[in-house]
Structure formats: C-alpha cells, structure tokens
C-alpha positions in Angstrom: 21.8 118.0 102.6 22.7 115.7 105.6 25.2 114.2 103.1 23.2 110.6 103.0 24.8 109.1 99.1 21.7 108.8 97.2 23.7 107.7 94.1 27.2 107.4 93.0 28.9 106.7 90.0 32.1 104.2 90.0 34.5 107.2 89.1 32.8 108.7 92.3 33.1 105.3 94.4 37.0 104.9 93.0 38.1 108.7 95.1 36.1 108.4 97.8 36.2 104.7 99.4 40.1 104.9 99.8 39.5 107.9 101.9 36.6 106.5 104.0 38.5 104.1 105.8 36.4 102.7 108.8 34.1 105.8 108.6 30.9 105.5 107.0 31.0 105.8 103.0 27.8 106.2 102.9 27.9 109.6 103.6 29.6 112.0 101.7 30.6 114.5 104.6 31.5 111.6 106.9 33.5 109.9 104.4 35.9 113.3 103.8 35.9 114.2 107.4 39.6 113.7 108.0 40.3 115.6 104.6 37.7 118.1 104.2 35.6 118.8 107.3 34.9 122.2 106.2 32.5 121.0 103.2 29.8 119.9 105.9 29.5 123.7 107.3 30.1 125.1 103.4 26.6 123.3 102.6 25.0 124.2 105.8 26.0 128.2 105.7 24.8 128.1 101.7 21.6 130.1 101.8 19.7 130.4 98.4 17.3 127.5 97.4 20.3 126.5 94.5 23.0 127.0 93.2 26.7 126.0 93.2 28.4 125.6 96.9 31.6 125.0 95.8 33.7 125.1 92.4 36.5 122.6 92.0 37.2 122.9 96.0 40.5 121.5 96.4 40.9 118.7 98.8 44.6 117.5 99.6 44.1 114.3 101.2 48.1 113.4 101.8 49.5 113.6 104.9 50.6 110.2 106.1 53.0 107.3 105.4 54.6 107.5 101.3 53.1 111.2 100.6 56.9 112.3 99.7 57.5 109.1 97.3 54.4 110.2 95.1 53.0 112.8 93.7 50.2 114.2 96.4 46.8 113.4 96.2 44.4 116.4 95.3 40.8 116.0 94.2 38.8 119.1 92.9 35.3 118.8 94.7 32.1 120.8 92.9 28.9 121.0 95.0 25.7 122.1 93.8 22.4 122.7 95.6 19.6 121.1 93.9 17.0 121.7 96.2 16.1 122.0 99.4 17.3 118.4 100.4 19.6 117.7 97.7 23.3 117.8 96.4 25.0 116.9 93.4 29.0 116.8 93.9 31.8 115.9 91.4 35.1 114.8 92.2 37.8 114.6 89.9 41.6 113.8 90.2 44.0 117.0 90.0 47.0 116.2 91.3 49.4 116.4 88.2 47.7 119.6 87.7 48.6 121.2 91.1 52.1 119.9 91.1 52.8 122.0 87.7 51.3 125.2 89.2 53.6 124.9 92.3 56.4 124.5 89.4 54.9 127.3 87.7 54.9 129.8 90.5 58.2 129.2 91.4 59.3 129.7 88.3 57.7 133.1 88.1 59.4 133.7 91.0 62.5 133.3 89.7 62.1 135.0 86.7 60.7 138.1 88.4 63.8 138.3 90.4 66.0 138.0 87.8 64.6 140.6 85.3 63.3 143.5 87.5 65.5 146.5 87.9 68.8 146.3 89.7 69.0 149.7 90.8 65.8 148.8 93.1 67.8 146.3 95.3 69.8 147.1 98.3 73.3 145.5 98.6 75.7 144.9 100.9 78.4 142.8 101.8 78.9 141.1 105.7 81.3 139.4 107.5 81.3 135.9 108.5 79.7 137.0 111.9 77.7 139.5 110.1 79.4 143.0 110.8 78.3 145.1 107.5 81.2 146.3 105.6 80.0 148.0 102.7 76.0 149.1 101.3 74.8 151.0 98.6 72.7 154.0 98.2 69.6 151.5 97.7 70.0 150.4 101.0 69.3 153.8 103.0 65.9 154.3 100.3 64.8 150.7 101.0 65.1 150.2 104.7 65.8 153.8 106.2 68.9 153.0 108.0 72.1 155.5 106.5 74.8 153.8 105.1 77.5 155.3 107.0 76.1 154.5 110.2 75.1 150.4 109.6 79.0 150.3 108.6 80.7 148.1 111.4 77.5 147.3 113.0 75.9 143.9 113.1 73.6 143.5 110.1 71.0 141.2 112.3 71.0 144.6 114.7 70.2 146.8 112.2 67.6 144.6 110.8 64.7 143.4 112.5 62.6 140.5 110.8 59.4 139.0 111.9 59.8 135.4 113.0 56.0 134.9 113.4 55.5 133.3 110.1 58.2 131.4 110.5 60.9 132.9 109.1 64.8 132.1 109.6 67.0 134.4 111.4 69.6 136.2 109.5 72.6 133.9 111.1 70.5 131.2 110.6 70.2 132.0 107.1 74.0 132.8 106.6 74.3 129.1 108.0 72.7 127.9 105.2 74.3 129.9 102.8 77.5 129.4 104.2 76.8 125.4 103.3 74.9 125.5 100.2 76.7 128.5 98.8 73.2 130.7 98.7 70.0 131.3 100.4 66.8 132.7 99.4 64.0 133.9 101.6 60.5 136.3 101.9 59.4 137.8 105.1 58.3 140.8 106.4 61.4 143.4 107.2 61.1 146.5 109.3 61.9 149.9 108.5 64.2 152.2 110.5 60.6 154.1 111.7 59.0 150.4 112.6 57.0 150.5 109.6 57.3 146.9 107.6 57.7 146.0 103.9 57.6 142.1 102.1 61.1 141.7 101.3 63.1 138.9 99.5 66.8 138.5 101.0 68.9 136.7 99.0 72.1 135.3 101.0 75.4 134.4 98.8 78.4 133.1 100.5 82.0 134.6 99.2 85.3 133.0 99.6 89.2 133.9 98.7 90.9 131.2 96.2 92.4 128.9 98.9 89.9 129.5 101.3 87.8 126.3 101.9 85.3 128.5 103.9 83.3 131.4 103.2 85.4 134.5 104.0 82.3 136.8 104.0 78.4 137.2 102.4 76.6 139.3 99.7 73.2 140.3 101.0 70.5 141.4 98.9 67.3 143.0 99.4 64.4 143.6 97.4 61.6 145.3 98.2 58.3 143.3 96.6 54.9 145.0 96.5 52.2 143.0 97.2 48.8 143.9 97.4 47.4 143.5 100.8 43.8 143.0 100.7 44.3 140.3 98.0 47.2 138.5 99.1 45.5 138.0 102.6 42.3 136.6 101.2 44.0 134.5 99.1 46.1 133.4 102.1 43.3 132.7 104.2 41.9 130.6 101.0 44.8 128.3 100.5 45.8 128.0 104.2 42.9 128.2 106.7 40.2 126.1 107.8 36.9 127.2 106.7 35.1 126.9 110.1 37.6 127.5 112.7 39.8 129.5 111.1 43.2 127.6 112.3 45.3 126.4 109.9 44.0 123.3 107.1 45.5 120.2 106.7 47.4 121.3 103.3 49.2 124.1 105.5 50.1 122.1 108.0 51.6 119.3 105.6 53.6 122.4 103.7 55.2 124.2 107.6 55.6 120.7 109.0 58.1 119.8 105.7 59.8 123.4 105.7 60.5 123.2 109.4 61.8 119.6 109.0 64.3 121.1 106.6 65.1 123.7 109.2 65.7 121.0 112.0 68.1 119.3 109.6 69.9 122.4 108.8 70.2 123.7 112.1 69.4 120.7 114.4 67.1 122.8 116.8 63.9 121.4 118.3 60.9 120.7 117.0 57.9 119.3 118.7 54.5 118.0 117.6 50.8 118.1 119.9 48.1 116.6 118.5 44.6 117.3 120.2 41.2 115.1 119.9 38.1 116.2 121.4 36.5 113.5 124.0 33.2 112.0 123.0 32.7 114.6 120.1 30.3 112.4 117.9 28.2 112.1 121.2 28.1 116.1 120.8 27.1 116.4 117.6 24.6 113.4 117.5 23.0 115.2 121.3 22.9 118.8 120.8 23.4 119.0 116.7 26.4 120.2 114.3 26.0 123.9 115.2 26.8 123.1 118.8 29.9 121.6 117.7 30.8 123.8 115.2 30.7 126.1 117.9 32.6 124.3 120.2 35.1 123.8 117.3 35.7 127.3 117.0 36.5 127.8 120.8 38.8 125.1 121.2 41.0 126.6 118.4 40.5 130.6 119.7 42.2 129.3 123.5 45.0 126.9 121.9 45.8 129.5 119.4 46.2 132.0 121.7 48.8 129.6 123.5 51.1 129.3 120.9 54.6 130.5 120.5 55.6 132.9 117.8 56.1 130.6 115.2 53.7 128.4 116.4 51.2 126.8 114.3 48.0 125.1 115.5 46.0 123.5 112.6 42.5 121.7 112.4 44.0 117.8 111.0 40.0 116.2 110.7 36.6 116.8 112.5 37.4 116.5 115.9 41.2 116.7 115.9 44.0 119.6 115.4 47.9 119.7 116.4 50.5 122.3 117.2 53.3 122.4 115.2 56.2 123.8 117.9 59.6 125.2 116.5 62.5 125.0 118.9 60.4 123.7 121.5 61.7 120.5 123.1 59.7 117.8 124.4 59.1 119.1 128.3 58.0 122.1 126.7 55.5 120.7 124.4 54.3 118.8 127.5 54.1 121.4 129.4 52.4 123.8 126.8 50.1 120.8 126.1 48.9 120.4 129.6 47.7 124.2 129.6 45.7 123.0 126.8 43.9 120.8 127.9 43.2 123.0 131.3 41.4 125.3 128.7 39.6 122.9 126.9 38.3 121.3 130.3 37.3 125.0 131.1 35.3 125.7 128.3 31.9 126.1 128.7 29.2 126.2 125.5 25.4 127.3 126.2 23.1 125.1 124.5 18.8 124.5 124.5 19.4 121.6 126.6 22.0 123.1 129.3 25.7 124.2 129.6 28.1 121.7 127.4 32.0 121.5 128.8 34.3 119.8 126.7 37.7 117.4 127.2 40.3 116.4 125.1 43.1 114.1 125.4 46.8 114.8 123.8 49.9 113.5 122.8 53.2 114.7 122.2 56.3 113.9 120.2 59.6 115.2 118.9 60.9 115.1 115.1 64.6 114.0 117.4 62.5 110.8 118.9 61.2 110.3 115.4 64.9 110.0 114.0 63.8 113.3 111.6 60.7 111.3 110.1 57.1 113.7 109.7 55.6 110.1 109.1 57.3 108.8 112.4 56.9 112.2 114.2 52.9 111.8 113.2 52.8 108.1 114.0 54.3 108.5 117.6 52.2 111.4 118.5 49.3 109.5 117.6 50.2 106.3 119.7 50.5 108.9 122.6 47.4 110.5 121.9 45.5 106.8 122.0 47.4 106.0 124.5 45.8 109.0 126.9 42.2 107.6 125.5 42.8 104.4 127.1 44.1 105.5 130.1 40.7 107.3 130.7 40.7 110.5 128.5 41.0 114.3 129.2 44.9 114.0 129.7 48.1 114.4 127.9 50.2 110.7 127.5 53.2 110.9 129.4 55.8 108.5 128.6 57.3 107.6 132.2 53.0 106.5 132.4 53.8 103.7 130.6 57.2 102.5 132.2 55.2 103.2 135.3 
C-alpha cells in the first residue's frame, strides 16, 4: 500500500523506468510522482478491504522537450486492492487511442454544427471595427437584446463574454478571422438580463472583389445545451488534480499550447511561475503524507486565489505547481510571484508534533524570452527556479541576481 514493487513484469518495467528518472523505481507512487501524484492519495482515500482503485486511469506523461513531434505519451493505469497491504496495477500504452478520440470529438463537433437547425442560430453581420449592421429575428430570442436597437452599436458592447476560462475577446477573434478567413469559438455569453448560456461564435471575414482586406464579418451564434451537472464532473475529471483540486498536468499542457497560439496571433504577453515547495520530502518523511497532502491543498487554495482572470495555476508533480499568466509581462509575473511566496511563508499547518510553516522558492519566465518555445518557456523557468534553491531558498530568482 506504501507502493514498495513487490514484483514487476518486463512490460511493467518497459512504462515505468523511463518515467522514473533519478527517483526511486522501486516504488510505484514515487516512480509516477511527476506524472501522477494523485494515485498515492487515490490508494490511501480507498476504504473497503478490496476492490478496484482505479480503472484504466489515464496518465499523460508529456510535457517536456519533443512532446509536439510525437504522438503524446498516455498510459491507462488499473489499481486493485488485494488486501490490506497489497496492490496489483496494470499499465498499458494508449496513446494512439486517445489521439483518435480527440479526432473523434472534434469531428462530432463539426458535424453537430453543421446539421442542427438553421433557424436556431443568431446572425449578424459587423463592420470591420465591429458596429452591427444587420441581425435576425434569432438574435433578439437567443441573447435578449432587440434587433433594432444593437443596429449601429458595437457588437463587443452589446455582448458580454466571460474571459475567465480563457476565452478571446470578440476583436481579438475578428483579428483572427480577419487573417485566416474564419474563427470558431465556445464560451459562456451573457443574456440581456445577465443570465449566461454556452454558446459557439463562429467568425467569417467578408470582402468586396478587389478588396485585398476584409470589408466586414458574418457572426454567428448558436446556443448549445449542455447539461450542467455532467459536463462539470466530467470537467473536473479530465482537468483537475485529484488532491488539490488545481489544474493536472494534461490541462496545463492543453491552456499552455492554446495560449501559445494566442501569443502568436496577437503577440500579447504571456508569463510562466513555477513553484516548488522547500524541503517537502523532509515533510512527508517527519510528520507523514496526510500532513502534506494537507499542506498541498493550502498552498494551491492562497495561490489560486491570486490569480488573474484567465489565470491558471496547476499542480506539475508532488511538490511543484506553476501559473500560467495571459497578458502578464515579466515584472508582473515577478511581482505576482513574490505575493506567493509571502503566502506560502505564512502558512501555518497544525500537526501531533507542533505548528508546520512552509517555504517555496520560484522562478519566472516569459514565452517573448523563450523566442515562443513552451519547451524553452519551461526550461528557463526551471533554471530560475533552481537558481533561487541555490541561492538559499524561500525566494523568487531575479535575473539582475545573477548579473549582480
């Protein structure tokens, strides 16, 4: 149960010793740490004397150097209880698999735009700068807002959409579109009364004959029902850590790649923080795993809490987590990263033995000093972050430290 390998097969050994690297592969839980540090507290929090823990838990262990010129790395992970001190856990390899459900869905995507009922989308047409100048009856049903008066007006204006999950701005989508010739997104949309719906906007770019530039947009929204309760949990499934709650590795991978295609669109900022815990092992080995589970899930309730809206703040391994930072440039991920750490250092856990307080040092680096590279964004953040352990931990690396 401690995750001790009793016995291992050579399929087994062939998975799991590449992902070990200098941790010890001995042990199943330590081996996966940097991919799947939830399966540790999945085996703890299981309660009947057997049974199966997990069923073909996906683990996507891709997040470095070459993930883009391969197909990603995903191994299905079954755990069963066998007793009160034992485990049996299978891996197998599923990548190819995942990579035609992703082709799938979008597919079905596509399809179920294309075939449901016209009459149910709202259409309008916008200027270049995005004054509406004509809608249709749909429009008024869909979002609220009468016809007549959203003529003239500024379709951003009328329409207000939630950034917090990321989402582009109208104009920034109309940039896009103006480009590529079209631009689909989904987002949440807001109702004349401030109530919200999911809706797909579809952004097509029009232009006269000689006109080497678009002359004005077709905008089209659909409203898509979606089934709250389920869609959440299945969210939270696919995209949060099972002990913290922040963000997993996967999700992190899949916003850092959509906001690098933003920064290349639109060439605004984007910053990376990546956190690691001081002396965590010495934690966990002192006052036990529940301790620093615990500690775990206070570390990502303050930094969360700290993020901008279209912030993301994931758990990356055990001990480690970063914050993803849109538009942010690098003396504001410094300075948002120094807060941080204030809150870490003023954490306080209760334990048998005493109060435990916490550090962490950080680093910080922008996709501009990476040249656009995740890998080189990733790579320089970690330097900085070492960088700030040798220098004596519980501090974020400041480059002029160095010169200095």
């Amino acid at each position: 149960m401690m995750g001790e390998i009793v016995l291992m097969n050579p399929h087994a050994m062939q998975h799991l010793m590449p992902l070990a690297g200098a941790r010890d592969a001995g042990n199943l839980f330590a081996a996966l740490e940097q991919h799947a540090p939830e399966l540790r507290s999945l085996a703890a929090a299981f309660g009947p004397a057997t049974g199966r823990i997990t069923d073909g838990h996906r683990i996507f262990v891709d997040l470095g150097p070459s993930r883009r010129t391969q197909v990603p790395k995903v191994l299905a992970c079954t755990m069963v209880k066998l007793g009160a001190d034992r485990l049996m856990v299978t891996l197998s390899d599923i990548s190819q698999q995942v990579v035609q459900e992703e082709r799938l869905r979008q597919a079905d995507t596509w399809f179920a735009t294309l075939l449901d009922g016209v009459n149910e989308y709202a259409a309008l047409a916008i200027t270049p700068d995005g004054a509406i100048t004509s809608t249709n009856a749909c429009f008024t049903r869909q979002t609220g807002h009468d016809c007549s008066t959203a003529i003239g007006r500024n379709l951003a204006d009328v329409l207000e959409t939630d950034a917090s999950g990321g989402d582009l701005r109208l104009m920034e989508q109309v940039e896009i579109a103006g480009r590529d010739g079209w631009h689909l997104q989904e987002g949440w949309q807001q109702r004349a009364d401030g109530s919200r719906y999911w809706c797909q906007r579809l952004v097509v770019a029009r232009s006269e004959k000689d006109s080497a530039l678009p002359t004005g947009f077709s905008v089209v929204l659909r409203d898509v029902p979606r089934r709250e309760a389920a869609a959440e949990d299945m969210r939270r499934l696919l995209t949060c850590d099972h002990l913290t709650g922040a963000s997993n590795r996967r999700h992190f991978s899949q916003v850092m790649e959509r906001e690098q295609a933003h920064w290349r669109e639109l060439r605004q900022s984007l910053s990376l923080i990546v956190i690691d815990l001081d002396h965590f092992k010495a934690v966990n080995d002192t006052h036990g795993h529940p301790v620093g589970d615990a500690l775990l899930c206070r570390v990502v309730e303050v930094c969360a809490g700290m993020l901008p809206p279209r912030g993301i703040f994931a758990r990356l391994g055990g001990e480690e987590f970063g914050a993803l930072l849109p538009r942010y440039d690098h003396n504001q991920a410094l300075g948002l990263a120094e807060e941080m750490r204030k809150a870490i250092a003023g954490l306080s856990i209760q334990t048998p033995d005493g109060v435990l307080n916490a550090t962490a040092s950080l680093g910080c680096a922008t996709l501009d000093e990476a040249g656009g590279s995740i890998d080189g964004l990733i790579k320089l953040a970690d330097e900085r972050l070492y960088a700030a352990k040798r220098a004596g931990r519980n501090r974020v690396y400041h480059c002029h430290a160095e010169a200095a």
